[in-house]
C-alpha positions as CSV (number, residue, x, y, z in Angstrom):
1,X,157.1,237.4,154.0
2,X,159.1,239.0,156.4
3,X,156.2,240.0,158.4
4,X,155.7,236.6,159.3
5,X,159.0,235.8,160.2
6,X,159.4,238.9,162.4
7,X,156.2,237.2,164.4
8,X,157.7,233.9,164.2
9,X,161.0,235.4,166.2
10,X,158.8,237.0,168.2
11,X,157.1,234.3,169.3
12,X,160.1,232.0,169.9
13,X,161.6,234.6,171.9
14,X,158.7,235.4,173.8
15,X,158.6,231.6,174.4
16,X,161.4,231.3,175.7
17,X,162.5,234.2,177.7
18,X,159.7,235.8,178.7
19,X,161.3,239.3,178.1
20,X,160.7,242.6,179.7
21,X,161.4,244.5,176.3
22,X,161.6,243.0,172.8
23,X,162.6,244.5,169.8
24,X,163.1,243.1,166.3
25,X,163.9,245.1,163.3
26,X,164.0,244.1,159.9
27,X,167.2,245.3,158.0
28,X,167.2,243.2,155.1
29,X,166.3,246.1,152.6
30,X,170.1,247.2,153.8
31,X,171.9,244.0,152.1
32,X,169.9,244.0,148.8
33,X,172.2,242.7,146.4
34,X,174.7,240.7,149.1
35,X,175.5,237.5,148.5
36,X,174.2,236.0,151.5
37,X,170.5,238.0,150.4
38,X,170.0,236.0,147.8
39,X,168.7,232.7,149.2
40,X,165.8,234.7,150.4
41,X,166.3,234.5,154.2
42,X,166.0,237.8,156.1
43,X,168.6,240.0,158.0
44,X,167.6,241.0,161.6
45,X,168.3,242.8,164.7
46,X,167.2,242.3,168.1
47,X,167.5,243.3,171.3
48,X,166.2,241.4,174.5
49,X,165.9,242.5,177.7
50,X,165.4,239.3,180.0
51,X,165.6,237.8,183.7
52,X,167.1,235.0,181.8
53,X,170.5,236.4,180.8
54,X,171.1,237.5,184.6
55,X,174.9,236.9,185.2
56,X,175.6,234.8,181.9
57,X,178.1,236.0,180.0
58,X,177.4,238.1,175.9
59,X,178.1,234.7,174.4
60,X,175.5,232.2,176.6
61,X,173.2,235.0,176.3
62,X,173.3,234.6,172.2
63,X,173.3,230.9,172.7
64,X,170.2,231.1,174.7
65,X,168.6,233.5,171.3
66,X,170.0,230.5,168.9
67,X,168.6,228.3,170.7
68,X,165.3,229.9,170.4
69,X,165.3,230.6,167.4
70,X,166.3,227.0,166.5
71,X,165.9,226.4,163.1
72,X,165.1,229.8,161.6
73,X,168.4,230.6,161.6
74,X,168.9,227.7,158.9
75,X,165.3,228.5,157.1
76,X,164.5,232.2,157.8
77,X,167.5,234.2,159.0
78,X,170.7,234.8,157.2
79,X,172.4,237.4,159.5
80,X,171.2,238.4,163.4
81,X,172.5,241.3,165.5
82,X,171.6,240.5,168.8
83,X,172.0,243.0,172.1
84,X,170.9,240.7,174.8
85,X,170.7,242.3,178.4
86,X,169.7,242.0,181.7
87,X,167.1,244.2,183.8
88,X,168.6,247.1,184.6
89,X,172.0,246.9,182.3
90,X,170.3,249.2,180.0
């Protein structure tokens, strides 16, 4: 199931900000047992690396991932670390 889902983001964030670098990790085995794990939707980390987040600041960089993502986070995703930078901040 999670599989699917990691595509999904992929695919939205791909979408959207045409990355350089894209990385998504699954780290829901880590919250087995959490109350927010229960309703079946996955924990995730990402970090983007995009054109796109050039001069915005950390939080209109994760607005820009939300709003990507759009509704996963209400169907899919329970919990998302995101490290958003630019080109060359990393």
């Amino acid at each position: 199931m999670n599989e699917r889902r990691i595509e999904t983001i992929r695919e939205r964030l791909l979408d959207a900000l045409e990355p350089e670098l894209l990385e998504i990790e699954d780290e829901s085995h880590l919250h087995a047992g959490h109350a927010g794990a229960r309703d079946g939707r996955g924990h995730f980390r990402v970090t983007v690396v995009s054109h796109a987040f050039g001069g915005a600041s950390r939080i209109a960089r994760h607005r820009l991932i939300y709003e990507a993502l759009g509704t996963l986070m209400e169907t899919d995703i329970h919990a998302l670390t995101i490290q958003a930078f630019a080109p060359g901040e990393i």
